[in-house]
N, C-alpha and C positions, 0 to 999 in steps of 0.2 A: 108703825113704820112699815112701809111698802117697799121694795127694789125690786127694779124694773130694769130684763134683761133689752139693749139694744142693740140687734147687730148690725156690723160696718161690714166695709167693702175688705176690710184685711184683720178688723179686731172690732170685738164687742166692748161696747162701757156700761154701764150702772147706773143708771139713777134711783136715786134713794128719796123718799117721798114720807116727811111726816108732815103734821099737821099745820107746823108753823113756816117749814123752809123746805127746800129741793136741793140736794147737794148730787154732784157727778164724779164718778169716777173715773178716768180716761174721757178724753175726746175725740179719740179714733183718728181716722186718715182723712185727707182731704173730703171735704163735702158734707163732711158727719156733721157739721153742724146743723143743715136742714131738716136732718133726721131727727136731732135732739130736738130742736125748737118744736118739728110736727106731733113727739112723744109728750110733751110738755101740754102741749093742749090740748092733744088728745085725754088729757088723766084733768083737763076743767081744771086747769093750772095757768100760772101766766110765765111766762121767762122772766120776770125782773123778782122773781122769788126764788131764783137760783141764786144762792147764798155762798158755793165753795167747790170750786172744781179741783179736784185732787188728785194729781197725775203718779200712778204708780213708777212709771218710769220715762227716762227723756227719748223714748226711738216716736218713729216721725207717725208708725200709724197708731202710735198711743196720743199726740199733740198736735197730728197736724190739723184739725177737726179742731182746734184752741181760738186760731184768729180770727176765723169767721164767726164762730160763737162770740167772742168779744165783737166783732162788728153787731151786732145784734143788741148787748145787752150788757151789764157790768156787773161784772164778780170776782170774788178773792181769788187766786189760783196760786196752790201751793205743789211742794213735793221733795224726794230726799235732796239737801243739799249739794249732792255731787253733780246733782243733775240742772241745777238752777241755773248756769249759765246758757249751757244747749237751748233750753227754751225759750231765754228772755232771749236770744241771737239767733236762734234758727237755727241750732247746728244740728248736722247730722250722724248720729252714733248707729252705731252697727254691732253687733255682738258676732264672736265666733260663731259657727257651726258645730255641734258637735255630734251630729249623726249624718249616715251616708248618705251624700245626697245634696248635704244641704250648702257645703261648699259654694256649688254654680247658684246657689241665689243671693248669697251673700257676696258674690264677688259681683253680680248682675246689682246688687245693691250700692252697692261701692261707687259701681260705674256710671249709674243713673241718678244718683240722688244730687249731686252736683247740678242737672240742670232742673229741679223740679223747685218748683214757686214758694218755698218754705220759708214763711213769715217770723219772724217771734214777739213774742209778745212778755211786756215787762209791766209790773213788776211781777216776781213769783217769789210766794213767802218758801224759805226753807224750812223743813220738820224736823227737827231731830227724832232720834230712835225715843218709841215711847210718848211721842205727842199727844196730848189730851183733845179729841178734838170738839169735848162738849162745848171749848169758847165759841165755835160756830152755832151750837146746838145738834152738833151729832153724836148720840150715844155711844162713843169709840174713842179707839187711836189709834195710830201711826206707828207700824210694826216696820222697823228697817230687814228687808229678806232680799238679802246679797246673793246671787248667784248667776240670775238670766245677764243681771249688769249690778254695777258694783251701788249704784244708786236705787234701785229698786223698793218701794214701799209697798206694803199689803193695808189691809185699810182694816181693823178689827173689830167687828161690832162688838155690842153689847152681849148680844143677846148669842154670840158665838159662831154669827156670820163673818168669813175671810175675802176678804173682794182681793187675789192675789196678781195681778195682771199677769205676766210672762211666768214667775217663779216656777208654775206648774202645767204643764199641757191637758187640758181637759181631756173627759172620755170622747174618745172619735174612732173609727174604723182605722184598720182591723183589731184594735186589743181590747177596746171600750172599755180602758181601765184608765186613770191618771197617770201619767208622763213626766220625764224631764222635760223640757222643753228643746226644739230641735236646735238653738243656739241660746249658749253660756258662756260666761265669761269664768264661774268655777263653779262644775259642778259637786266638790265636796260642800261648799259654800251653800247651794242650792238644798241638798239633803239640810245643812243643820238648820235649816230656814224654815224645811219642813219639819222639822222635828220641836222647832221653837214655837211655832204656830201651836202647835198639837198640844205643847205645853204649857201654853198662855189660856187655853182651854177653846180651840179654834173646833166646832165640830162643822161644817158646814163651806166647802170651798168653792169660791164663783170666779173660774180663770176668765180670762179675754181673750180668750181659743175653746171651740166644744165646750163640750156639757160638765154641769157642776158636780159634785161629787162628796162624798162624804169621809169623814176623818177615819173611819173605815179604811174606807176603798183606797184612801192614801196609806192606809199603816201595809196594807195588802201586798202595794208596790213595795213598799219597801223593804219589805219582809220579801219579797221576792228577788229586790234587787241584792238582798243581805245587806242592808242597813237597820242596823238597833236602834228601837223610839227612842234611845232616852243613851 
């Protein structure tokens, strides 16, 4: 099993690459589908061997990258049940802010997302917490990690890879350590999210912001921020 980092124009997704199927993690913002499709055969792949596109959470630049991929080709698309109507309709969620700053782009979000061309696409299968996702043939499951938004899924491998979308802000300038993320909707919520990960035996984190990071480097944060692993 291979995963393969993509970056987008606002968030990177995942594809994950074994021998029989190609499963995805987020679909990014508008456009991201041509990027998927050109990843896709770049790796001597076809698209109609994407088997499960798996949206950690319902904000636009994790799905909005969904309906042109569906123009393309046909696959399962699931994710946490809170979020399953946003996508099958198109709606647009927004999380707080909760660092300085981040207010004017959330209200800049608010403001603009009403007129942007956001399709939705149905059906979308709902996971509950703990979803086995070997019925697709992926070595994992479906971790519910509440915090960035109350629908939020982490994707668990096997082998102890965390595909978290939002939950956790990658390493980035200036701390180049693992983050809150700069909006949540609870960040106590977000902490036990990471602590549950950690205890599910999650060593290895691939956010959809900056660079990945290690069960380490998250225990470090926390320990900084004065939150106990357990």
């Amino acid at each position: 099993m291979r995963i393969h980092r993509l970056q987008g124009l606002l968030a990177s997704t995942h594809l994950i690459e074994t021998e029989s199927a190609l499963f995805l993690v987020d679909a990014g913002f508008f456009g991201h589908s041509a990027t998927i499709l050109r990843a896709i055969r770049r790796l001597g792949r076809t698209p109609e061997e994407l088997r499960l596109v798996l949206l950690t959470h319902g904000h636009l630049d994790h799905f909005g990258g969904l309906a042109g991929l569906r123009d393309s080709v046909d696959f399962e698309t699931a994710c946490h049940p809170d979020h399953v109507d946003a996508i099958e309709r198109g709606g647009l969620l927004v999380s707080p802010a909760i660092k300085p700053g981040w207010e004017r782009y959330v209200g800049l979000a608010r403001l603009t997302m009403g007129w942007l061309p956001v399709r939705g696409t149905a059906p979308v299968t709902p996971l509950e917490d703990g979803a086995d996702l070997s019925a697709w043939g992926l070595p994992g499951r479906a971790v519910h990690t509440p915090g960035h938004s109350s629908g939020c899924l982490s994707v668990l491998l096997d082998d102890g890879t965390a595909i978290v979308g939002d939950l956790v802000q990658g390493k980035r300038l200036p701390t180049l350590v693992p983050e809150l993320p700069s909006m949540a909707e609870d960040v106590a919520s977000a902490y036990a999210s990471w602590k549950r990960l950690l205890a599910l035996g999650a060593t290895r984190f691939l956010p959809a912001h900056a660079k990945e990071f290690t069960a380490g480097e998250l225990l470090a944060t926390m320990s900084r921020d004065g939150i106990a692993p357990a």
